[in-house]
C-alpha positions in Angstrom: 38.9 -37.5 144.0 40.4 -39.1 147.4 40.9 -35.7 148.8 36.9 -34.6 148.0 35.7 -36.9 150.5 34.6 -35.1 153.7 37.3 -37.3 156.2 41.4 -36.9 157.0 44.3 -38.8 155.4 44.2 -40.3 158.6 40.5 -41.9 158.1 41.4 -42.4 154.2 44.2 -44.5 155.2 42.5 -46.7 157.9 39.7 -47.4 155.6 42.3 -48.3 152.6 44.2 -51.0 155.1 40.9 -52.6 156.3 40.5 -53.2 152.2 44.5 -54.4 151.9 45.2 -51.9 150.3 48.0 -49.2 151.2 47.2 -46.0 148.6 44.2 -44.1 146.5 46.5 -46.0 143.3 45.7 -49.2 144.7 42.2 -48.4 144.6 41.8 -47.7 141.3 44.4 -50.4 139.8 41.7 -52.0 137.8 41.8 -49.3 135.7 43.9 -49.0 132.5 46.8 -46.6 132.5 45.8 -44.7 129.8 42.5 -43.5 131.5 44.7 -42.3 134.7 45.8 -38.3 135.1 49.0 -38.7 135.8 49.5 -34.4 135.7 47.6 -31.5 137.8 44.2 -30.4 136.1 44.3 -27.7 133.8 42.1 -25.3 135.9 43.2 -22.3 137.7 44.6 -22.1 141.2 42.5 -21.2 144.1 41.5 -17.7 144.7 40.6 -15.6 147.7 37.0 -14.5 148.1 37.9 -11.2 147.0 39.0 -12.6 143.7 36.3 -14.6 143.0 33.8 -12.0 143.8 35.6 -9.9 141.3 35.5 -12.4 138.1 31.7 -13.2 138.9 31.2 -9.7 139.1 33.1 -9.1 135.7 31.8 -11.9 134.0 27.5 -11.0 135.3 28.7 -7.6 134.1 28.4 -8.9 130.1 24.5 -9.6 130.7 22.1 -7.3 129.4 19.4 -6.3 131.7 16.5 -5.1 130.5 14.8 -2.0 132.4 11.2 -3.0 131.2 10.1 -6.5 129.5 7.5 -7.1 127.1 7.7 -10.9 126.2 6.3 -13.7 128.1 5.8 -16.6 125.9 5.8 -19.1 129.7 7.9 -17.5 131.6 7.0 -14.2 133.0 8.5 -11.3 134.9 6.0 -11.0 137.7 7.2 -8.5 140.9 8.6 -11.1 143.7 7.5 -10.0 147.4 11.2 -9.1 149.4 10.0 -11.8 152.3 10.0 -14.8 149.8 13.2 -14.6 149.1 13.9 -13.8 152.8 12.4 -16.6 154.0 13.6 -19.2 151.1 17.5 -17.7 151.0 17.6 -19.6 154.9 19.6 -22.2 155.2 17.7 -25.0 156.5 15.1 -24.5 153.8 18.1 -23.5 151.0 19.7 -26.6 151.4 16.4 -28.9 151.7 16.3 -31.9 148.9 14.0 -34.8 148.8 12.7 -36.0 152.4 13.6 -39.5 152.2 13.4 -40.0 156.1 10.5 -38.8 157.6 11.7 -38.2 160.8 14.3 -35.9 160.3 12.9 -34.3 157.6 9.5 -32.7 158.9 10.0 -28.9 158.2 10.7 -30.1 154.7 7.5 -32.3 154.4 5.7 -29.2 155.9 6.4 -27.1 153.1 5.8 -29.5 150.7 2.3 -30.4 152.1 1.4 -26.4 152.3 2.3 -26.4 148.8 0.6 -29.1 147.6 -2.5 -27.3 149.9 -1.9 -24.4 148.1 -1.8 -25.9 144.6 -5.0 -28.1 145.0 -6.9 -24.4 146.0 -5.6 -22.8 143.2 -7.0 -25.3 140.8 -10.0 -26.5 143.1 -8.5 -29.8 142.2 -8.8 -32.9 145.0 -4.8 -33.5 145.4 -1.6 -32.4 144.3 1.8 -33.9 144.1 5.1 -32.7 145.0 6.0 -30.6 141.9 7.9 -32.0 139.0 10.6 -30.5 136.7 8.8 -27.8 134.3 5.2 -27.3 133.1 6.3 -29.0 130.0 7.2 -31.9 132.1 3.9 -32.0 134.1 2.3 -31.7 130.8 4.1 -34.9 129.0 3.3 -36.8 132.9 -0.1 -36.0 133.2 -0.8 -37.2 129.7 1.3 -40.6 130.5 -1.1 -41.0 133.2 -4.3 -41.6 131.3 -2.8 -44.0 128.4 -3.6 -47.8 129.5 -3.6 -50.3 127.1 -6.4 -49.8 125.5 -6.6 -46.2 124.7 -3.2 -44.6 123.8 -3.6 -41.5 121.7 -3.2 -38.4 123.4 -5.0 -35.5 121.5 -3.0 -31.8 122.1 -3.7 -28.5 120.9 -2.1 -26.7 118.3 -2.1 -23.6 120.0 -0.2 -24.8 122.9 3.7 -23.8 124.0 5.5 -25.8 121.0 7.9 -26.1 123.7 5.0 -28.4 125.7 4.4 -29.9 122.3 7.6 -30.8 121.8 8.1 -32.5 125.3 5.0 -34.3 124.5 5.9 -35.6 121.4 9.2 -36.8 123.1 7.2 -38.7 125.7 4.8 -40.0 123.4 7.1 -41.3 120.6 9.8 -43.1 123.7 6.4 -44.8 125.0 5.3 -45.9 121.3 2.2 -44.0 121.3 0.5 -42.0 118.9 0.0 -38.4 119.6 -2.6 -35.7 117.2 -2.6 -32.2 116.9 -5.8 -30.5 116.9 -5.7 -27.9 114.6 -5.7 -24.2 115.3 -8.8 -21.7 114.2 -8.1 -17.7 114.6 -5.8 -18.2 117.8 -7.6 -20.9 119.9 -8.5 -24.5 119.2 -10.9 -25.7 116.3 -13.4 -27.9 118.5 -15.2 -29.0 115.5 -12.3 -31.1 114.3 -11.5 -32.1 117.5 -14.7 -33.7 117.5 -13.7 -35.3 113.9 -10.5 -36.7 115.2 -11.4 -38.1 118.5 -11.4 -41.9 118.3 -13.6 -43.3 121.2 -12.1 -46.5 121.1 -8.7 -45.2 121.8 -8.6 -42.1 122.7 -6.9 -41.3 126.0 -6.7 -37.5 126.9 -6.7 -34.2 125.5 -4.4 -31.4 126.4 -5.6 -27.6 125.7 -4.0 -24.4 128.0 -5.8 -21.5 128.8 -4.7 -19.0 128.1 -3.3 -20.8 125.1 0.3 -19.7 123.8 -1.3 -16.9 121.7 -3.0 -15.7 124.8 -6.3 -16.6 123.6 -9.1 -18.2 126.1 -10.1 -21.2 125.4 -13.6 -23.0 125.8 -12.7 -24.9 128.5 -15.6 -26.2 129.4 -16.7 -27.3 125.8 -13.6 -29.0 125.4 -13.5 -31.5 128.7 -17.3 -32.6 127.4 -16.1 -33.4 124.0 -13.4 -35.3 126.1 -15.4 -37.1 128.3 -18.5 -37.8 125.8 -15.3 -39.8 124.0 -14.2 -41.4 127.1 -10.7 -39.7 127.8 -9.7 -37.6 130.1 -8.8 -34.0 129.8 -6.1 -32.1 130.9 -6.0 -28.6 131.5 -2.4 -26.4 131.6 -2.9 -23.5 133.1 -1.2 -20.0 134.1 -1.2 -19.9 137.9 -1.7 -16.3 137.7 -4.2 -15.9 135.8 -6.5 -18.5 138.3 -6.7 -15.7 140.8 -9.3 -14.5 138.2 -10.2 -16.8 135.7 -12.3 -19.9 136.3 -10.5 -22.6 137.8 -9.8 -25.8 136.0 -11.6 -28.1 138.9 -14.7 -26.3 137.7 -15.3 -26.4 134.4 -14.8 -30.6 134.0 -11.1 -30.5 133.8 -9.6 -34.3 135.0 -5.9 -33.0 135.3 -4.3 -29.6 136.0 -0.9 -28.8 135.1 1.0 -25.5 134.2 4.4 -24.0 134.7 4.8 -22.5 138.0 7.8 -20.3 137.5 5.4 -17.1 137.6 5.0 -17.9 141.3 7.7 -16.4 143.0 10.0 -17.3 140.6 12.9 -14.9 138.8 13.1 -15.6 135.3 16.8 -16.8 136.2 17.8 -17.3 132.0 15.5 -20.4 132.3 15.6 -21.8 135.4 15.2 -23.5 137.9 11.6 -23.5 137.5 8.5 -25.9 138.3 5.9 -27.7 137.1 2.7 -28.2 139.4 0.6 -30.8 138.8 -3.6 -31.8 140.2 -5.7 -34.3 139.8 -9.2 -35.4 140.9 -8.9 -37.9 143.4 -9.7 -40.5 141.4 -6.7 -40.3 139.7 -4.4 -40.1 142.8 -3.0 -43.5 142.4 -1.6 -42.6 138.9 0.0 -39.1 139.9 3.9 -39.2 139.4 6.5 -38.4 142.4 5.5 -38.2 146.1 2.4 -37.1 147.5 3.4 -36.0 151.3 -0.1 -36.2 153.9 -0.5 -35.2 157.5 -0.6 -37.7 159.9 0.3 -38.1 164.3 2.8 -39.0 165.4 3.1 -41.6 168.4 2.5 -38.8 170.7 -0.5 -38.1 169.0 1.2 -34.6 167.3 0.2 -33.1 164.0 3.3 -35.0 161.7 3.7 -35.6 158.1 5.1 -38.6 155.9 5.6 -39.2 152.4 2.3 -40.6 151.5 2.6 -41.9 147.9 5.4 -43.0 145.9 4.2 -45.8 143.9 4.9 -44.9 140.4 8.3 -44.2 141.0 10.8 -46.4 139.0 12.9 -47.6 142.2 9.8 -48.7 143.5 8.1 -50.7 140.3 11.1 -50.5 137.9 10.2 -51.6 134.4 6.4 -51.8 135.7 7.0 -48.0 136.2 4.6 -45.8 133.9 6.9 -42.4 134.9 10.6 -41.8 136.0 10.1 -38.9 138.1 11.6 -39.5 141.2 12.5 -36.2 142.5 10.9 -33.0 143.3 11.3 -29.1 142.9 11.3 -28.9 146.8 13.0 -25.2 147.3 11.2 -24.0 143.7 7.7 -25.9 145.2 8.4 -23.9 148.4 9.3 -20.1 147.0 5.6 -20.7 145.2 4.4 -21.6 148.4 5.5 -18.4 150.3 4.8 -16.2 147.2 0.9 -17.3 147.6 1.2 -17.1 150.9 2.4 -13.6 150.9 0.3 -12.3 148.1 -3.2 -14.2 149.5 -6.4 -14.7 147.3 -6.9 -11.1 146.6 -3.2 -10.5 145.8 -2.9 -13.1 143.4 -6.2 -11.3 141.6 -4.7 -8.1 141.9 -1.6 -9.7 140.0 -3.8 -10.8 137.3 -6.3 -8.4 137.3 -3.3 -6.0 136.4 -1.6 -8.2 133.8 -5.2 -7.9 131.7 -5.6 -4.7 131.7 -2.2 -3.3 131.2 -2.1 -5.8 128.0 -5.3 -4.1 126.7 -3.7 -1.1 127.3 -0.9 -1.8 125.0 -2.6 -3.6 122.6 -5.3 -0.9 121.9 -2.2 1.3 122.0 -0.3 -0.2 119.0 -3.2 -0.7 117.5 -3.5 2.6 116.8 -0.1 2.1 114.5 -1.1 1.4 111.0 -0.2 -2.5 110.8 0.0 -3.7 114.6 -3.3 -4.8 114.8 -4.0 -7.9 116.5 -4.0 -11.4 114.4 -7.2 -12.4 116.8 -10.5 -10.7 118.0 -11.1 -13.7 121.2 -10.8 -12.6 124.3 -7.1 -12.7 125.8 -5.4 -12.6 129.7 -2.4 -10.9 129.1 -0.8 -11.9 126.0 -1.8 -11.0 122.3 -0.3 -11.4 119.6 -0.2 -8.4 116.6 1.0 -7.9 113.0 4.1 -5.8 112.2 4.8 -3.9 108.8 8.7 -4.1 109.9 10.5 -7.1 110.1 9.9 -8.2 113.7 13.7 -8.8 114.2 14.6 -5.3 113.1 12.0 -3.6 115.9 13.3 -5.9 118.4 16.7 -4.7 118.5 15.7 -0.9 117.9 13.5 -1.6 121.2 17.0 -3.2 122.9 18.9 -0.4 122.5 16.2 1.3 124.5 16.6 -1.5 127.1 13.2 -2.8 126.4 13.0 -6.5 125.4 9.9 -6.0 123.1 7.7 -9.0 122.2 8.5 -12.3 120.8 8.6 -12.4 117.1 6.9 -15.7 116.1 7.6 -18.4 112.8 5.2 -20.4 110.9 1.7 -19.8 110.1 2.7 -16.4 111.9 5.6 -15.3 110.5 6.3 -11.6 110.9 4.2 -11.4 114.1 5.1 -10.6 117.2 3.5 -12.4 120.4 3.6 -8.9 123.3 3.6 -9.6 127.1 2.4 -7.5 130.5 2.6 -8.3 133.9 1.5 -6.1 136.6 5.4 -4.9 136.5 4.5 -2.5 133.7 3.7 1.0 134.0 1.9 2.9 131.7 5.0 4.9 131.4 6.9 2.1 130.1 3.8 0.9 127.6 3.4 4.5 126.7 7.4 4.8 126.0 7.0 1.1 123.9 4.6 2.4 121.4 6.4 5.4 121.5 9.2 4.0 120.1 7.4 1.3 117.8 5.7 4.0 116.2 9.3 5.9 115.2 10.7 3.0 114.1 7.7 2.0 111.6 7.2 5.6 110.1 11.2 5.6 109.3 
């Protein structure tokens, strides 16, 4: 530990005397024996950066790498301009972390503030914060920001990511508050018993997505006035890429935007880093969780920017502290920031726009196999989810040792299904090759 620290013996030892004490022993003296390492570490010695190249080259060489993907499920393999991973690999930006002082830390508040720009157009939403760990994350945060003490129930979708349901229920269950699950009707959300189960008296928010986890559209719009006619708010999580298209959440009554942003410029990564971006109308600005950067001047009267808001954080309020985010995704917020920047308005629909109609494609395609049709006849963005007269497992590793990673075979009410993914990444060579292949396997 003594020789970690960034100084010389030298400096070690003059700031040991001006304690009294004369070794790194002395320091720690308090302690009992038996907690001391009195041998080496069992690690391995140092190694050149030849060596070391060569074991993490060994060891990446076990992955398997897919040559066409099929399986979304929130997280996606969307294509990744070259220039935003040019510009985010720099060093000034690839070792950035949270802007605590404002005046050294400008290029970092920039970024931040385009993002937050960016995210607030995306969802025509009035104000943004600085990102927060995962979608699931913003979900659980945004829902913690419309309990009070009065109303405390926080009404979610069936059809949502169980993941998000699950971070949710964490959230809600650690902060003593109920939380109901609106049932599920043919793939999207049964609006006539959410209208049964909303209480008015206490009813806080409700959380639909859209597209929901089965890639179903939702009635948005529906839903936020059965919200508001109740007297909650409602909270929309959305799929970033699919707003270059589909009606933004700002629009059709929605309170609260959330989503997982990891399909902005994000690699897949084996889960991670990722983000979570979170709106609100301004009204609920106040009650947003983590910072809030803003532009301001400077004494010279120059374009400048400051952290905001920060006043939910718990090392500001402590126990009085209705959220303990108090960090940021600041190099994840700013490779989504270059990715929009880079792909533009009519990019980001072109992504989209492509996703759709390349998942119609396939699913039209294996619907054409006796068994693969799909579970639900709504309309869908670019996931569906279809039957399978093969155990789903079984098809899944036939399609691996094709180096495909085929759909995601689902449990529950839909056992033996099989939620199926495109992005914009597929060709209709590789859909074409897919059912191909699906279609020998289920005649064997």
């Amino acid at each position: 530990m003594g020789s970690y620290v960034p100084s010389t013996p030298a400096q070690r030892q003059q700031m040991l005397e001006s304690m009294g004490l004369s070794s790194m022993e002395d320091l720690f003296r308090q302690l009992p024996e038996e907690v001391l390492l009195r041998r080496p570490l069992n690690i391995p010695s140092g190694c050149c950066e030849m060596e070391a190249l060569g074991k993490m080259e060994t060891m990446a060489a076990k992955n398997t790498v897919f040559s066409s993907i099929f399986r979304g499920a929130g997280a996606y393999d969307h294509y990744i301009p070259a220039i935003v991973k040019s510009v985010t690999s720099k060093e000034e930006f690839l070792t950035a972390y949270t802007p605590y002082q404002a005046e050294i830390s400008q290029g970092v508040l920039q970024s931040i503030f385009e993002y937050q720009t960016m995210i607030c157009q995306l969802t025509a939403m009035d104000v943004s914060n600085a990102s927060v760990y995962d979608g699931a994350t913003a979900a659980a945060e945004a829902a913690a920001m419309c309990r009070d003490r009065r109303r405390t129930v926080t009404y979610a979708s069936a059809a949502c990511r169980p993941m998000t349901l699950r971070v949710l229920e964490t959230y809600c269950f650690s902060a003593g508050t109920p939380l109901v699950l609106i049932p599920e009707k043919e793939g999207r959300t049964d609006l006539e018993a959410l209208k049964e189960l909303m209480d008015p008296a206490a009813a806080a928010c409700v959380y639909l997505e859209q597209p929901n986890f089965y890639g179903q559209l939702e009635e948005m719009e529906k839903a936020a006035g059965i919200a508001h006619q109740a007297g909650a708010k409602f909270i929309a999580g959305c799929n970033p890429i699919s707003l270059g298209i589909l009606t933004p959440p700002g629009e059709y009554g929605a309170d609260i935007a959330v989503g997982e942003g990891q399909p902005l410029g994000l690699p897949l990564s084996f889960g991670g880093p990722y983000l979570g971006f979170m709106a609100a109308k301004s009204a609920l600005t106040r009650k947003l969780p983590g910072r809030i950067v803003g532009e301001t001047t400077d004494v010279d009267g120059k374009r400048a920017f400051v952290l905001t808001l920060q006043a939910r954080e718990q090392h500001i309020r402590r126990e009085k502290a209705s959220s303990n985010i108090c960090s940021n995704q600041a190099l994840c917020a700013m490779t989504a920031a270059v990715y929009l920047s880079a792909m533009g308005a009519q990019g980001l629909a072109q992504a989209a726009a492509l996703s759709m109609s390349k998942a119609h494609y396939l699913a039209a395609e294996l619907e054409k196999i006796p068994g693969f049709q799909r579970k639900h006849q709504g309309e869908f963005f670019h996931e569906f989810v279809t039957g399978s007269p093969i155990e789903p497992e079984a098809l899944m590793k036939s399609l691996e040792k094709e180096g495909i990673l085929g759909g995601l075979p689902l449990n529950g009410a839909y056992k033996g299904c099989i939620l199926w993914c495109c992005t914009e990444k597929n060709t209709k060579a590789q859909i074409d090759r897919l059912v191909s292949i699906v279609k020998e396997v289920a005649e064997k």
